[in-house]
N, C-alpha and C positions, 0 to 999 in steps of 0.2 A: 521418470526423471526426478534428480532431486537434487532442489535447488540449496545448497548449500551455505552461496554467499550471502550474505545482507544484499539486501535491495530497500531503495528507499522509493516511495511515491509522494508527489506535492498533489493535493486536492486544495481545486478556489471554491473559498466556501465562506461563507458568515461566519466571522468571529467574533463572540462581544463580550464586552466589559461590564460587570455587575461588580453589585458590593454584596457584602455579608455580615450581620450584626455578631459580635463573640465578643470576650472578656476585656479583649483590650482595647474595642472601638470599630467603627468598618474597616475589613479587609476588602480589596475587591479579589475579584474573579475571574478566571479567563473561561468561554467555555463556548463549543462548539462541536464539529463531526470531524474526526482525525480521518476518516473514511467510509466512503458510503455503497451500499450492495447496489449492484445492477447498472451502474450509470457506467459508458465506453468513455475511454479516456480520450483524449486528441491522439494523433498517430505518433509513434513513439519510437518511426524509425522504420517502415513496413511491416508494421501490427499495431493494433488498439487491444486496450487491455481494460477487463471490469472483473468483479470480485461477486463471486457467488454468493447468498445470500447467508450458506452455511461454513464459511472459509474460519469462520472465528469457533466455530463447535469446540474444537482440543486446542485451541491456540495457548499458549505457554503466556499467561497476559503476572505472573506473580511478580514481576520485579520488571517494570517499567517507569521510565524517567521523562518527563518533560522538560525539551530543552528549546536552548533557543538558536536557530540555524543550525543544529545537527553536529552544536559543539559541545564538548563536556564539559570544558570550562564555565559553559552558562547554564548550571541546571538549575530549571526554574521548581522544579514538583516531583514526587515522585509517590507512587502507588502504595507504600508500603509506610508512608507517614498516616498518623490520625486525623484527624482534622482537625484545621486549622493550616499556617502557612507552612506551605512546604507541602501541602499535601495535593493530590492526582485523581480523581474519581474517574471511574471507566464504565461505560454500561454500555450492552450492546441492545439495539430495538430492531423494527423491523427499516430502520434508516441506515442504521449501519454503527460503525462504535464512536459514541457521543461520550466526549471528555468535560471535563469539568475540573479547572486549576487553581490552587491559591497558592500564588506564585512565594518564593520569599522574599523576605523585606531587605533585597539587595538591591544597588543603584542600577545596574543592568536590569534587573525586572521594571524597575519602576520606570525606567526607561521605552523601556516594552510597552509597558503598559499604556505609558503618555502618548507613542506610537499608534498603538490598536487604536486607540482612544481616535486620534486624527486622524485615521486612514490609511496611514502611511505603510503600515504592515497591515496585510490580513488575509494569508496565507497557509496552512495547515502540511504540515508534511509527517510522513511513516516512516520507520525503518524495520524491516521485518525478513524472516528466514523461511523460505517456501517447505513447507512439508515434504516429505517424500510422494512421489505424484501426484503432486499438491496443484498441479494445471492441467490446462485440457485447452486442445488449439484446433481450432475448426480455418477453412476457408470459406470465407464470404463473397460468395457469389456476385451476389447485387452489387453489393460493396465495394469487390478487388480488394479485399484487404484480408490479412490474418488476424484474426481476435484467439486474444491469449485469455482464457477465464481462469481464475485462481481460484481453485477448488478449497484449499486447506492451507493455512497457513500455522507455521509449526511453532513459530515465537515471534512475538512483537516485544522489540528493541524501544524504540522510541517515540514518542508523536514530538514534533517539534514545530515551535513557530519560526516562520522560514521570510526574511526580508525577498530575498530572490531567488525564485525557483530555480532550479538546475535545469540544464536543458534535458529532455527526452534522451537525445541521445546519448547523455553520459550518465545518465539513471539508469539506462535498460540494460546492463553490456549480459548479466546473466539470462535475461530472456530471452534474449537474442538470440544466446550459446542454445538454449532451448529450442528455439526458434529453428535454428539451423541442424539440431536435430532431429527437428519433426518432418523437415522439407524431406533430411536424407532418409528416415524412417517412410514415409510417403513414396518418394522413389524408389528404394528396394523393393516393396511390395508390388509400386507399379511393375519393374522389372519380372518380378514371380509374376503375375497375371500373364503378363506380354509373353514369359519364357512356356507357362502351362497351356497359352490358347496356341501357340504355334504347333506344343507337340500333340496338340486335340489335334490340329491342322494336320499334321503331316501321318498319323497314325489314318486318319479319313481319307487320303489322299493315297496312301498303302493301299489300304484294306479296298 
């Protein structure tokens, strides 16, 4: 399967504010895990989903923006500046890919900032484009649930700091479409089994 459209995921996660000494005085800094390998998400609509530890191996990361609520109007950073403000650092470990922001010196950042700072925001969101067989969906037994694992992901779009997360259900709608291809992929096959033991059946029943 190959996920096409942008999907975005919110991770609650520690976000914090530092400074940084340079030419023109303290900047501060945003910085924290835009997303982390191995942890299942809450259910997302009947399936949980978590990200392989090698999902970012080919990931398309050259030209990534930090924004704020997943608007363009508000870009706070972006990967492709030096350092200093305006710029995006991106490293992935074995936690998962931990960002690091020096937002620009616009009033909505700074706004942001006084936000994080209070508590008030501190939230983490993605927007990314799933590779070509970029998942892999198992049933969980124990569980009763589908867990979707995201093998590969083909380009990250965005990391964004998000006031209010979106609900599950209207983040997932492509995985879903996944999702409901896996069931029917599952099924067909159950079908082949069921159609090949009957004619075992009826050939030993001949014979």
């Amino acid at each position: 399967m190959r996920g096409m459209d942008k999907e975005r995921r919110t991770l609650q996660t520690k976000i914090e504010i530092r400074k940084v000494e340079n030419d023109n005085g303290e900047l501060p800094y945003i910085e924290g895990y835009a997303l982390k390998f191995g942890t299942r998400s809450e259910n997302m609509g009947g399936f949980v989903e978590m990200l392989s530890k090698n999902c970012l191996d080919k990931t398309d990361m050259s030209n990534v923006v930090a924004l704020y609520n997943h608007n363009e109007s508000y870009p706070l950073a972006r990967n492709t500046v030096p350092s200093g403000a305006g710029s995006l650092e991106l490293k992935v470990d074995d936690i998962g890919l931990y960002f690091r922001s020096i937002p620009t010196e616009t009033t909505y950042a700074k706004d942001l900032i006084t936000n994080l700072d209070a508590g008030v925001v501190g939230q983490c969101s993605f927007a990314f484009t799933l590779a070509q067989n970029g998942s892999e969906w198992i049933w969980d037994e124990d569980d009763q649930v589908y867990i979707r694992t995201i093998t590969a992901i083909e380009r990250l779009w965005d990391i964004s700091i998000v006031t209010t997360p979106a609900y599950p259900d209207t983040e997932a709608d492509t995985a879903k479409r996944d999702l409901e291809e896996f069931k029917k992929t599952q099924k067909n096959e159950l079908d082949e089994v069921r159609k090949r033991k009957l004619a075992i059946e009826l050939e030993l029943l001949e014979g």
